[in-house]
C-alpha positions as CSV (number, residue, x, y, z in Angstrom):
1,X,-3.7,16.8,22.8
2,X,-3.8,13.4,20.8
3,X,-5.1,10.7,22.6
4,X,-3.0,7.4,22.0
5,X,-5.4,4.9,20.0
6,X,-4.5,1.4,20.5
7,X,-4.1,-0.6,17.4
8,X,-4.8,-4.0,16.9
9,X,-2.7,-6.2,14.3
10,X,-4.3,-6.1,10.9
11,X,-4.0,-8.9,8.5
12,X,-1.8,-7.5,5.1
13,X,-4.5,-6.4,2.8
14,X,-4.8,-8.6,-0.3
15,X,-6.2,-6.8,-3.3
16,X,-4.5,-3.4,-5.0
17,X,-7.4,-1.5,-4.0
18,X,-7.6,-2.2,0.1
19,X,-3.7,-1.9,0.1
20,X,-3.8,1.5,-1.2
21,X,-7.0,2.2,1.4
22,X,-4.4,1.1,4.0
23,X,-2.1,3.3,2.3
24,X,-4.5,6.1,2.5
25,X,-6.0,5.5,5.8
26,X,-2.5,5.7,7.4
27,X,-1.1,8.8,5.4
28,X,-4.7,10.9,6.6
29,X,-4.3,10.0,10.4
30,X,-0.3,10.4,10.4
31,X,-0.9,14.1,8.7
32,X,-3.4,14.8,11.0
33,X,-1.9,14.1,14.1
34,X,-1.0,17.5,16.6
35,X,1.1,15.2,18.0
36,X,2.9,11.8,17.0
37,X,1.4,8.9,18.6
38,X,4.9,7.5,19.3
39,X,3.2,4.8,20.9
40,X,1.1,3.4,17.7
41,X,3.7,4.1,14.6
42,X,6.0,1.3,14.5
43,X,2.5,-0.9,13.6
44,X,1.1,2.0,11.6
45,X,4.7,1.9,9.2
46,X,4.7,-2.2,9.4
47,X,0.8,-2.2,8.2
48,X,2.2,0.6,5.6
49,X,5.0,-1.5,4.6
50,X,2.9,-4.5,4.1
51,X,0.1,-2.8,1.9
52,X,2.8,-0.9,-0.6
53,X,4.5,-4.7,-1.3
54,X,0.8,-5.7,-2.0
55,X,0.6,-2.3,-4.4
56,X,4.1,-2.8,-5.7
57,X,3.4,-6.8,-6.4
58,X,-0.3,-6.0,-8.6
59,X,1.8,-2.9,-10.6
60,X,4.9,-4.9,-11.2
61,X,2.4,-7.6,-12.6
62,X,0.5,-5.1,-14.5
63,X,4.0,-3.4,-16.0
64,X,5.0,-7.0,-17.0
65,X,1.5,-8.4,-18.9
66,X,1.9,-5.1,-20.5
67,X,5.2,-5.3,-21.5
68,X,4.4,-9.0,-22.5
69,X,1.2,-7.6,-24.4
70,X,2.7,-5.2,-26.5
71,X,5.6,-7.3,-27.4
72,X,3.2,-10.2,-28.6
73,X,1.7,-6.9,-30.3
74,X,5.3,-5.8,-31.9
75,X,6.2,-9.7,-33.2
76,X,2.6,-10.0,-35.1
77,X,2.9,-6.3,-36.8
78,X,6.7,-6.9,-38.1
């Protein structure tokens, strides 16, 4: 039986690599779970939520300086 853990609010992560440690953390303890701790999972998807817009945000940025990158890269070769 799964005893329910309370959880405390978390401030959103701020860097790429504790978002996806959030991301991580909560994927591990949801998988592992005999039982759904019903009581916990609307903060454990919010935190979730949170810490894949902080992932999305830094890869977006990344996709777009590289785009930017290799089109500066394009102009000076033609």
């Amino acid at each position: 039986m799964t005893t329910a853990t309370p959880k405390r609010k978390k401030s959103a992560p701020k860097t790429f690599q504790d978002a996806y440690d959030v991301l991580k953390s909560n994927a591990e303890m949801l998988q592992s779970q005999d039982e759904p701790d019903i009581d916990n999972l609307m903060s454990t998807v919010e935190e979730s939520i949170a810490a894949y817009r902080v992932c999305e945000a830094r890869l977006d940025a990344i996709e777009q300086a590289l785009g930017s990158a290799f089109a500066m890269d394009d102009d000076s070769e033609g």
